[in-house]
N, C-alpha and C positions, 0 to 999 in steps of 0.2 A: 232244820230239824225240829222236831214237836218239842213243844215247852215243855213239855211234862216227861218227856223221856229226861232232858236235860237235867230239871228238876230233881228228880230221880235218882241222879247219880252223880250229881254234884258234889254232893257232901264225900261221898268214896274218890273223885278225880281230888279233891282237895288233900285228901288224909294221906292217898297214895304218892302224891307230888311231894306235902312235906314230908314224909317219912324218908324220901332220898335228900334231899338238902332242905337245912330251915330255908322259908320261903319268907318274901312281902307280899302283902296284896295283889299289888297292882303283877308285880310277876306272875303270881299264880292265873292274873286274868289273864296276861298273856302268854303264859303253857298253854291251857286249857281253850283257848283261842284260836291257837295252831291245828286241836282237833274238830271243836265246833265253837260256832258264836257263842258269845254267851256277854251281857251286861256288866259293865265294870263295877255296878252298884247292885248285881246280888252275891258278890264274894264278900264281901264287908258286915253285913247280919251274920253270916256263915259262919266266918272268923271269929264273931264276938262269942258267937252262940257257942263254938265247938272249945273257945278259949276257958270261955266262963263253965262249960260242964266237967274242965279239967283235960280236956282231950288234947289241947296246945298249953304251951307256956312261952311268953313273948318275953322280946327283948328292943331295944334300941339300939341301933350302930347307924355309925356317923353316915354319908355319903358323898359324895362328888358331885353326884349332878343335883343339890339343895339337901332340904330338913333332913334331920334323921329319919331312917326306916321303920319301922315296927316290924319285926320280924318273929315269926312262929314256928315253932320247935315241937313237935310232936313230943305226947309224953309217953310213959311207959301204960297208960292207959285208952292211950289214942293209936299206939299200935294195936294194941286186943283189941281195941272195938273197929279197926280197918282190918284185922285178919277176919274177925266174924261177916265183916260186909264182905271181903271178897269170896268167903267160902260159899253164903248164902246169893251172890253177882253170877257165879259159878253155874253154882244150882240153877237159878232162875235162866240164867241164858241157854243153859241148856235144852231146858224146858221148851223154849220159845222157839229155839233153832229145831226143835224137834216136831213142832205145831208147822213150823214154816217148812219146813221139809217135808211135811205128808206123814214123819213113823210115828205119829201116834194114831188114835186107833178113835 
């Protein structure tokens, strides 16, 4: 898949994963892995970035298989800004499926 699509919508596959269960890292790479490739080292700037704008809030819990986890919690502001990205993912896909389909003009 093209980098730049990935790119693209990375930050939305993130915000939409943890809004159903807080997530780890490495989890989140492999959700988002099951759909496309994607580098285990660009979810980790992602997280810091979307953590530090307020959009996550982390926590630690122990584990079983080593260290504790770092896990992220969507906050009450990381939903409002993953509803605006989906309305506007919406939109745009639309657009594009409409280009790729011929009914635009």
């Amino acid at each position: 898949m093209n980098v730049q699509f990935k790119k693209g919508v990375l930050e939305l596959c993130v915000l939409v994963l943890t809004s159903k269960k807080d997530r780890y890292g490495y989890e989140l790479v492999e959700q988002i892995s099951k759909k496309f490739e994607i580098a285990e080292g660009t979810i980790y700037p992602l997280l810091r970035r979307l953590a530090s704008e307020g959009l996550f809030s982390t926590y630690l819990s122990e584990s079983d298989e080593g260290p504790p986890r770092k896990y992220y919690k969507i906050t009450h502001e990381g939903r409002e800004v993953m509803d605006k990205m989906i309305e506007e993912w919406n939109s745009f896909a639309v657009g594009v499926q409409e280009m790729i389909g011929g009914e635009s003009d």
